[in-house]
N, C-alpha and C positions, 0 to 999 in steps of 0.2 A: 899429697901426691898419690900416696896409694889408694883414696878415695875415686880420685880422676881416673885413676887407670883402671880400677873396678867397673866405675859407671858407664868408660869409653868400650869395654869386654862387652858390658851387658849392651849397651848400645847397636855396638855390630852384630849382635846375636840376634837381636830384633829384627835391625835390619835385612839380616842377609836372609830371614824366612821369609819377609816381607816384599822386600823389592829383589831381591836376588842377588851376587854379588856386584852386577853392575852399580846399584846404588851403593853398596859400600864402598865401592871406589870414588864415589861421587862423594859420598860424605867423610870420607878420610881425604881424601882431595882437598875439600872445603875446608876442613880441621887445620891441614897442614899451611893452607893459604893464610887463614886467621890465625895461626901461629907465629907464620914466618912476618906478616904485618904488623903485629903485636911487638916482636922483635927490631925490626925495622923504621918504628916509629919511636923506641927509646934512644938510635941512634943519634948522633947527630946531623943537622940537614945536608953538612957538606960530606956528610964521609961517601966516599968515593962509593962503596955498597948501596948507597941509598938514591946516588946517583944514577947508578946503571940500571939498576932493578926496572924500573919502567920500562925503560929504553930497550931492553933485552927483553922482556914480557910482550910489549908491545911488538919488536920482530917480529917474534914468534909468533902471536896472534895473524903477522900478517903472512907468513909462511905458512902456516895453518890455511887461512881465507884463500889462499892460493891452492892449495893443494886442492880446499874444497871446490874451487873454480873448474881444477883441470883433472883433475885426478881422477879415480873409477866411480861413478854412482853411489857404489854402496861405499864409500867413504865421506860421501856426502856430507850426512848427519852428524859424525862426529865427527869431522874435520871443521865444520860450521861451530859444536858446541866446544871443544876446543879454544877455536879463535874467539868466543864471548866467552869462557871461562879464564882466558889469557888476559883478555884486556880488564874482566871484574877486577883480576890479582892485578894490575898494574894499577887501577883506583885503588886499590885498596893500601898500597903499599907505598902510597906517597905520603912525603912529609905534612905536605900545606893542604888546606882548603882550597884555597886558588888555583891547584896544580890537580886535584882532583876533581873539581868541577866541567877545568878546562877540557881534561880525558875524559869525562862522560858527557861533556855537550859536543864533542869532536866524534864521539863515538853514538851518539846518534843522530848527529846531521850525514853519518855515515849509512845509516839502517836506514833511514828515512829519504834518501838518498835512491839506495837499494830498494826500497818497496816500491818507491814511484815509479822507477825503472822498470820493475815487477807488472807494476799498474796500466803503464804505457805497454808495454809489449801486449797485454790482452785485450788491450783497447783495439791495438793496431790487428791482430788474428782476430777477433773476434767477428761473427757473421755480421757485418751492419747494415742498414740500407744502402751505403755508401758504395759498400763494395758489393752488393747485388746487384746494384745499377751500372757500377760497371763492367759487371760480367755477362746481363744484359746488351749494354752496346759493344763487348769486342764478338760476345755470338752475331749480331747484326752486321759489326763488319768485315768477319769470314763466312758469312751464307752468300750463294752463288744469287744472281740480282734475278734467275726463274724461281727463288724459293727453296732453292736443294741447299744441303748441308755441305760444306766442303769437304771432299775427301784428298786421302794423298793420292787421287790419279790426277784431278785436278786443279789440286791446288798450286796456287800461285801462275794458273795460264789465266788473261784476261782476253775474253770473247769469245772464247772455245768452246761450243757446245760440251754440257757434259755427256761423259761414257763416250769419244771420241780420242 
């Protein structure tokens, strides 16, 4: 034990010159994840702890994924890494194979999901022929039939000479 905790000292120390303390929160995070699943998987499968852990993880993931939906910008990025470091720990913290395969194939038919979604909106913005052709014909269908541009003195009279 006093081994561990020597090597975990010298680990942080590494760390925190290296990536700065944000990564140490990131790798005592991870420690404590693989601790507490370590712990969790000696249980047995019906104790009520081992029941909720997911269940409660997973919330949270989605409270997280929420926040990062709606919340300010700069909470973006960690409210996102967050809700995939919530749902790692709810893999990770299940009893059965069955029950964590099911949370990692649920959880990225969810990303995958979210990327197309991603994928389709830049399709839809994006400059295409499509929609330069039609920007082409609604200019054709508000130019005045001598050639002129419509303006707002104009627009919307039909047959009205313009500048009249």
């Amino acid at each position: 034990m006093v081994l561990l905790s020597a090597a975990s000292g010298m680990g942080i120390n590494v760390l925190s010159n290296d990536v700065g303390y944000r990564g140490v929160a990131a790798a005592t995070a991870a420690g404590a994840i693989l601790s507490a699943a370590a712990s969790l998987r000696r249980l047995p499968p019906r104790a009520s702890l081992v029941r909720h852990t997911a269940r409660t993880l997973l919330a949270l993931a989605l409270l997280a994924a929420i926040a990062a939906a709606v919340g300010p910008a700069a909470w973006a990025a960690y409210t996102t890494l967050t809700a995939a470091a919530l749902t790692i720990a709810a893999v990770l913290t299940t009893n059965t194979t069955d029950t964590a395969i099911n949370l990692l194939m649920g959880a990225a038919g969810i990303g995958l999901g979210v990327a197309f979604i991603g994928g389709g909106i830049t399709v839809l913005v994006r400059d295409t022929g499509l929609t330069t052709q039609l920007r082409q014909r609604v200019a054709a269908l508000t130019r005045d039939p001598a050639g002129e541009e419509s303006t707002a003195e104009n627009s919307g009279r039909v047959g009205t000479p313009s500048g009249t």
